[in-house]
C-alpha positions as CSV (number, residue, x, y, z in Angstrom):
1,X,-6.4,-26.8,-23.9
2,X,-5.7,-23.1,-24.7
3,X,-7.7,-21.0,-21.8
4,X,-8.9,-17.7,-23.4
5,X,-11.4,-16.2,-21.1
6,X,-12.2,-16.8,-17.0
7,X,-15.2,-15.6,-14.9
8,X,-13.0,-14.6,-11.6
9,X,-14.9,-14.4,-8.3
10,X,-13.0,-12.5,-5.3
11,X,-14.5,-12.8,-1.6
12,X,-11.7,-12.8,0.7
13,X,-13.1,-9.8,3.1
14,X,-15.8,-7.4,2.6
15,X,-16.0,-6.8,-1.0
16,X,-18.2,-9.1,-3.0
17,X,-16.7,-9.5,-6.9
18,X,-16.9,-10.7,-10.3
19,X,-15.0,-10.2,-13.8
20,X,-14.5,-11.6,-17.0
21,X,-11.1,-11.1,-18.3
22,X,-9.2,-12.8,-20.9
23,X,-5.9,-14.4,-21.7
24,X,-3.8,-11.4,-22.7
25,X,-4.9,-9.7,-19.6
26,X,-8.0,-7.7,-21.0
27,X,-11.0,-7.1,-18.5
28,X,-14.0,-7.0,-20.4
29,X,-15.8,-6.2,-16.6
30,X,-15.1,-5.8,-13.0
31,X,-18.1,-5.4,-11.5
32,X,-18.0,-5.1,-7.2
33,X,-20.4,-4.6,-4.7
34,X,-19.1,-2.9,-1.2
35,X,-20.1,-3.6,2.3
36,X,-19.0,-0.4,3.5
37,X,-21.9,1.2,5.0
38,X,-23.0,-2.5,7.1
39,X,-19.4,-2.4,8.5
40,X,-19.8,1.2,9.1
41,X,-21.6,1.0,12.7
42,X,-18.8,-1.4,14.1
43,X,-15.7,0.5,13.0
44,X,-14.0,-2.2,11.0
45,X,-15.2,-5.6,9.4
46,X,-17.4,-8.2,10.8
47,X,-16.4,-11.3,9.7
48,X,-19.8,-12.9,10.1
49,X,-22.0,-9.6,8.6
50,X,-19.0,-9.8,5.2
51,X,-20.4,-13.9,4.9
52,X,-23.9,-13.0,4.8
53,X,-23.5,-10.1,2.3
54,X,-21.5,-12.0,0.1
55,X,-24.2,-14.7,0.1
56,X,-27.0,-11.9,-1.0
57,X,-24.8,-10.3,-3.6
58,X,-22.8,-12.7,-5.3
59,X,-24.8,-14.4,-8.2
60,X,-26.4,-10.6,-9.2
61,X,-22.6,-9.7,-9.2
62,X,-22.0,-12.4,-11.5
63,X,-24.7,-12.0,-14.0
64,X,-24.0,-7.9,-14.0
65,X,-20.2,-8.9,-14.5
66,X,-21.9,-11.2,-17.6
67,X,-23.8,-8.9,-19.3
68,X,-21.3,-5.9,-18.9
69,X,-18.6,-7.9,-20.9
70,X,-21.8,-8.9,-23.3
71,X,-20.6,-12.7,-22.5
72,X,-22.7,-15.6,-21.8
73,X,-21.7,-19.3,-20.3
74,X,-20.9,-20.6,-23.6
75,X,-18.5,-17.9,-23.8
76,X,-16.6,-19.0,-20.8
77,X,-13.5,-21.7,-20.9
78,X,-13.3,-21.8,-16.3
79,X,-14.0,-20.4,-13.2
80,X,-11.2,-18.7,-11.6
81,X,-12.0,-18.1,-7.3
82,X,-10.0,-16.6,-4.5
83,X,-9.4,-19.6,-1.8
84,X,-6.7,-18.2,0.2
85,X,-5.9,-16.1,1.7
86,X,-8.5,-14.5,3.7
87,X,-11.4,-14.4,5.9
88,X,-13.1,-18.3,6.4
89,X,-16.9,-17.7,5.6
90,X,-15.8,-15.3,2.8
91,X,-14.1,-17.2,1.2
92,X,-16.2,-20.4,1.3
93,X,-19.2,-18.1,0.2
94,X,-16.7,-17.7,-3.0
95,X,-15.0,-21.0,-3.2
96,X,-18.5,-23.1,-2.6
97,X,-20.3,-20.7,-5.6
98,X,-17.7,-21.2,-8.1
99,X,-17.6,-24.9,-7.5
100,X,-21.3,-25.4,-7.6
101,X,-20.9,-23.1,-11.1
102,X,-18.0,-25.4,-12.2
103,X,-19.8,-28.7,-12.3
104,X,-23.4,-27.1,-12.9
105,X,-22.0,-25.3,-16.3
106,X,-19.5,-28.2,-16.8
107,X,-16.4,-25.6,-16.7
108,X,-12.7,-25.9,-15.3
109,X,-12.1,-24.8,-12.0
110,X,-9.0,-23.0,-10.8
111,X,-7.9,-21.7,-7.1
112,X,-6.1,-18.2,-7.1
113,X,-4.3,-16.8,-4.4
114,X,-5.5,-13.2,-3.1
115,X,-2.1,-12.3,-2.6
116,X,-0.4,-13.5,-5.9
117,X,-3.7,-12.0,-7.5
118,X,-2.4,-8.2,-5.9
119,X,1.2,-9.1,-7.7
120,X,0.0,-9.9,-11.3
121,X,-2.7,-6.7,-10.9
122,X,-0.1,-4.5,-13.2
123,X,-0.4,-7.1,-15.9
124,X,-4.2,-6.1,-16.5
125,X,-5.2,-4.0,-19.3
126,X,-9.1,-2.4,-20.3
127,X,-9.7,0.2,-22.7
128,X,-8.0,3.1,-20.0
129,X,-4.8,1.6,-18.5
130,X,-2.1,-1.0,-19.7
131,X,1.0,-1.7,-18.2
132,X,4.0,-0.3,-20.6
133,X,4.7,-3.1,-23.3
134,X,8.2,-3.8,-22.5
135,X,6.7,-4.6,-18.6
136,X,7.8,-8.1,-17.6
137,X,10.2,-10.3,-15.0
138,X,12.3,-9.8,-12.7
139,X,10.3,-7.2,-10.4
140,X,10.5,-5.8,-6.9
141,X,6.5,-5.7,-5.2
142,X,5.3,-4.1,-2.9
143,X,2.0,-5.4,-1.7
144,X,0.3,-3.5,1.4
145,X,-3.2,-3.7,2.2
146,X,-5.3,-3.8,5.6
147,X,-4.3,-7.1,6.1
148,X,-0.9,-7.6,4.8
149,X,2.3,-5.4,4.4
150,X,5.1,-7.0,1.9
151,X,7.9,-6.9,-0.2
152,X,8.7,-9.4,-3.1
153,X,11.3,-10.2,-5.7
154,X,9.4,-11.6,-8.4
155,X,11.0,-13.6,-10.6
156,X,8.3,-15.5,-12.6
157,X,4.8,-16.5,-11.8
158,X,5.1,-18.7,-8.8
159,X,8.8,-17.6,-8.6
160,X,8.9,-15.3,-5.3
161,X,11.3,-14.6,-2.7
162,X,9.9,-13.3,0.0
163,X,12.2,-9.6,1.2
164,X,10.6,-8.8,4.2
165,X,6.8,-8.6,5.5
166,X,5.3,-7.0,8.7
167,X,6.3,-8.0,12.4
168,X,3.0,-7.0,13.8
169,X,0.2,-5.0,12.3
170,X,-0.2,-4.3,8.9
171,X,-0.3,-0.8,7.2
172,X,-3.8,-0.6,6.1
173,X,-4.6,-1.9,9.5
174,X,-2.4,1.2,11.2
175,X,-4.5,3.8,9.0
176,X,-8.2,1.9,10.7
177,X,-6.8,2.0,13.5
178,X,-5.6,5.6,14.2
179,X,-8.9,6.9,12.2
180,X,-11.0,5.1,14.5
181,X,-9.1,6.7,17.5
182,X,-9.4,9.9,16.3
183,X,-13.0,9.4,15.5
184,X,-12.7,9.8,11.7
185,X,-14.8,7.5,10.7
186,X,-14.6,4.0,8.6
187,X,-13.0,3.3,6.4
188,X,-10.4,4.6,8.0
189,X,-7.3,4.6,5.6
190,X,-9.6,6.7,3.4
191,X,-10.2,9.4,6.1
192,X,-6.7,9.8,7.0
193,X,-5.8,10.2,3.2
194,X,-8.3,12.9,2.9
195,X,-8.0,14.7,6.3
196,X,-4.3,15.0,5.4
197,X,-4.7,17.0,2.1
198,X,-4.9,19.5,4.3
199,X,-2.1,19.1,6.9
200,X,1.9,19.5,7.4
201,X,3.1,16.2,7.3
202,X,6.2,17.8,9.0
203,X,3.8,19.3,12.1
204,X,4.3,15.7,14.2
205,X,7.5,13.7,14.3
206,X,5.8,10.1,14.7
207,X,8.3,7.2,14.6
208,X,9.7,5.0,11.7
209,X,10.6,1.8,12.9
210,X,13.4,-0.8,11.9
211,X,15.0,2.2,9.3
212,X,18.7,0.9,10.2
213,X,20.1,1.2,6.9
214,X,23.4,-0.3,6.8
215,X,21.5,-3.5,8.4
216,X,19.1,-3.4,5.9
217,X,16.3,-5.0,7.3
218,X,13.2,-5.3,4.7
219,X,11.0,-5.9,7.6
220,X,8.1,-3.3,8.8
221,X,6.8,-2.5,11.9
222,X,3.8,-0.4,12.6
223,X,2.5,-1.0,16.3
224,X,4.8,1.4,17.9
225,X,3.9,3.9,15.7
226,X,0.0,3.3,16.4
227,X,0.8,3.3,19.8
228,X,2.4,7.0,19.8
229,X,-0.3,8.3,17.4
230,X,-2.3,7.1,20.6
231,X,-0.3,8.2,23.1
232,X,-0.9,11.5,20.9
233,X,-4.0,11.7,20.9
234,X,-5.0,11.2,24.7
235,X,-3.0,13.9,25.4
236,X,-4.9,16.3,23.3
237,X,-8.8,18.0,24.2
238,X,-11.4,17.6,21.9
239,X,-11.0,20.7,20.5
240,X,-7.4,20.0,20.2
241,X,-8.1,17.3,18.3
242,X,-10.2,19.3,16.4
243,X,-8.2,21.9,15.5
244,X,-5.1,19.5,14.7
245,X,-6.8,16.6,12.8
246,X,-5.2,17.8,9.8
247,X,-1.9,18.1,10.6
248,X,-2.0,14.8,13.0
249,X,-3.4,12.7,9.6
250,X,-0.7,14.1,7.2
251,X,2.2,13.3,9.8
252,X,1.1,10.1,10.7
253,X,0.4,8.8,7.1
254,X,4.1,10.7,5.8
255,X,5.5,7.8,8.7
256,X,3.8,5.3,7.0
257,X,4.6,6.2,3.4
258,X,8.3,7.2,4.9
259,X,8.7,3.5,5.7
260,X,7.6,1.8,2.8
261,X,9.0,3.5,0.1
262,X,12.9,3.4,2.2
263,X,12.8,-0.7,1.8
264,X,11.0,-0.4,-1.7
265,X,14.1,1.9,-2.1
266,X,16.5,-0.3,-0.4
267,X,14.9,-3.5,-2.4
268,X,15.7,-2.3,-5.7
269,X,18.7,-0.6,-5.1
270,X,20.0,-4.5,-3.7
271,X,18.3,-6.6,-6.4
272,X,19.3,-3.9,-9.8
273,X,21.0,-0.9,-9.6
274,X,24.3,-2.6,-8.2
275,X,23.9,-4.6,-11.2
276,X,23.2,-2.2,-13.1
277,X,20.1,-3.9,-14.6
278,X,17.1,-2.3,-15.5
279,X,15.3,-1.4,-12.2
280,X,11.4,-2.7,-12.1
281,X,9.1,-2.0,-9.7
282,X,5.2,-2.8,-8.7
283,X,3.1,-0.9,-5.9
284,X,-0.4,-2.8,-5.3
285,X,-3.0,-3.8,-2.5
286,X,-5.7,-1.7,-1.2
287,X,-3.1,1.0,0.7
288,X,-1.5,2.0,-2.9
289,X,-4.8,3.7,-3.3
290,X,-3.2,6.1,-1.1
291,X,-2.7,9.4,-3.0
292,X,0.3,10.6,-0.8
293,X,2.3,6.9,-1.7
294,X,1.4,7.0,-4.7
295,X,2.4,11.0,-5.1
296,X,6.0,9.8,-3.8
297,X,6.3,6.5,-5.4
298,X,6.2,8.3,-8.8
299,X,8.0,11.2,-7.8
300,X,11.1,8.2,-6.1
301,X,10.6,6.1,-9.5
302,X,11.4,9.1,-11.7
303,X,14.4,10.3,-9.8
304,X,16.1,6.9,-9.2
305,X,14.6,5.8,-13.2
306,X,12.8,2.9,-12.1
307,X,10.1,1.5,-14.1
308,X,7.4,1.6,-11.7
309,X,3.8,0.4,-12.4
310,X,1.2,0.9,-10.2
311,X,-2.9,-0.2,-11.2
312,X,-5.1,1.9,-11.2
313,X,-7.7,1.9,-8.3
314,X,-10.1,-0.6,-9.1
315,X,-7.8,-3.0,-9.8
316,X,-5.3,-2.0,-6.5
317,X,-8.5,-2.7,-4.1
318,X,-9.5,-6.1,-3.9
319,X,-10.9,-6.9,-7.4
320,X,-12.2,-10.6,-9.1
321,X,-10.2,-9.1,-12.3
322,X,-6.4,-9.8,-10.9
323,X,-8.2,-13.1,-9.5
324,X,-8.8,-13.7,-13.3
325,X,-5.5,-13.0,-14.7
326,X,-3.5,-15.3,-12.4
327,X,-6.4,-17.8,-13.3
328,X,-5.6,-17.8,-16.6
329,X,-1.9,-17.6,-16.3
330,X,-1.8,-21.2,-14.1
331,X,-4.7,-22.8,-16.0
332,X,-2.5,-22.1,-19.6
333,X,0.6,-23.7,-17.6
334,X,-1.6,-26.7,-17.4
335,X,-3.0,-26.2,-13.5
336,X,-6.2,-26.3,-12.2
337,X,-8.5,-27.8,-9.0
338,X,-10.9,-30.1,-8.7
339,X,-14.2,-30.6,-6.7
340,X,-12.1,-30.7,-3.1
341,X,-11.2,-27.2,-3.3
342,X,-10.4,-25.8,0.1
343,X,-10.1,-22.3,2.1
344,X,-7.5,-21.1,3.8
345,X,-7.0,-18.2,6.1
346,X,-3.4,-18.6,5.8
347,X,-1.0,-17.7,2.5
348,X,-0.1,-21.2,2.0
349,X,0.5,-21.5,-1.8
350,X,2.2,-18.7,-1.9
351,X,4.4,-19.8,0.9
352,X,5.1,-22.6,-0.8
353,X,6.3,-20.7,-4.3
354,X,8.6,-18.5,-2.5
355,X,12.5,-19.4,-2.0
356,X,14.1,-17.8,0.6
């Protein structure tokens, strides 16, 4: 059976939603609902509050991501659902709906993972972004987000080798964490990216950890530097703090972006320039929303002429639409899951795909 068009559902944290796309990659609708302001109050996300939400929102997401793309049931070949990895009750809010969907609208189910979902996010297309037409295998990702910080050769779908990943905390999770100690505000990778418009990113000399180039080491490592952008900011008054906000946002995000774009750098350099194949490149997950990574990204792809693709915001943030596409691409290689489904908090399919 040829697959042509999925309803994707995506609850893995906060962020309740639902597309339609189709087989070539086309989103007819993305439709999400945020959780921001009940998250707000607590400075970060409560698992059990992000559960709830999801419950309330979910099926009016669904039928709004419906009528957008002027599609009904009949219209729909399967289900496509995030079910690892992510937070538990999230994702069974997700998982539990699409299955009930599945055998209540007699449709094929398939699992997707959230991860693999932030890799195959370039492939989408609407009527205001497409990837460039000659875009395709092998690639170097990088995936960051609040939860995860990685690098990938991609080889095929389901063909990954895993370069490096995080030791300890996660970008997305450093920018929360230094906005909520300098009382910015949630969510905090946002704040940090806006407070630093105005700043010196050269003002504060904040570390960049494992940058040993000649060992090159694909790993990152971002607790040291959330512990000195502590450190940093005990020492300082209120007004201080006040006065310096700017200029302590631009230097600590310039660390960050420093550090991910050297072993993007390194990555490609190692996997096609000494080849002298054609150098492709992917920057995706919630923390490539970041205007300053993105700024130097481009400005790094043009000088060493690397194809770089990077989504657009609504599809870097976690979207149902990338859910969809990596539906469609494993349900047309003749995959799908059945009624015992499961959740994971944990990565493991991807795992699984990736050769070391």
């Amino acid at each position: 059976m040829k697959y042509n068009r999925v309803l994707a559902i995506e609850t893995s944290c906060d962020d309740t939603s639902a597309a339609v796309v189709e087989a070539d990659g086309y989103v007819l609708s993305s439709i999400a609902a945020s959780q921001d302001q009940e998250h707000q109050a607590f400075g970060g996300i409560v698992p059990e509050i992000a559960s709830r939400n999801h419950s309330y929102h979910l099926l009016p997401v669904i039928d709004k991501a419906l009528q957008k793309a002027q599609k009904t049931w009949d219209d729909i070949d399967a289900i496509a659902v995030t079910s690892q990895p992510g937070l538990i009750g999230s994702l069974m809010v997700g998982v539990v709906t699409a299955k009930t969907l599945a055998m209540a609208k007699k449709k094929t189910l398939i699992g997707v993972n959230h991860l693999e979902g932030h890799l195959m996010a370039p492939f989408l297309k609407d009527e205001n972004f497409q990837p460039p037409k000659d875009f395709d295998y092998p690639f170097v990702g990088l995936a960051v987000s609040g939860g995860h910080t990685s690098l990938y050769y991609c080889r095929a779908l389901g063909d990954y080798q895993i370069l490096g990943s995080t030791v300890d905390d996660a970008a997305g999770e450093a920018f929360d964490k230094f906005a909520k100690m300098a009382g910015l505000g949630y969510p905090g990778g946002v704040k940090v990216d806006q407070f630093s418009k105005e700043g010196d990113p050269k003002a504060y000399d904040f570390p960049r950890a494992l940058m040993q180039k000649k060992l090159r080491n694909f790993n990152f490592s971002f607790s040291g530097l959330k512990t000195q952008g502590q450190l940093r900011l005990q020492k300082m008054s209120d007004e201080e703090k006040k006065k310096e906000i700017h200029n302590l946002c631009a230097s600590y995000q310039e660390a960050i972006v420093d550090a991910l774009l050297a072993k993007l750098d390194w990555a490609v350099i190692d996997h096609f320039l000494k080849d002298n194949k054609t150098p492709r490149a992917i920057l995706t997950g919630g923390v490539s929303a970041n205007s300053r990574l993105r700024e130097k990204a481009e400005e790094w792809a043009r000088r060493k002429k690397v194809q770089l693709v990077v989504p657009p915001l609504r599809y870097c943030t976690d979207n149902a639409a990338m859910i969809g596409i990596v539906g469609l691409m494993r349900l047309n290689q003749g995959e799908s899951s059945d009624i015992r489904l499961g959740v994971s908090p944990k990565s493991t399919i991807l795992e699984q795909a990736c050769s070391s």
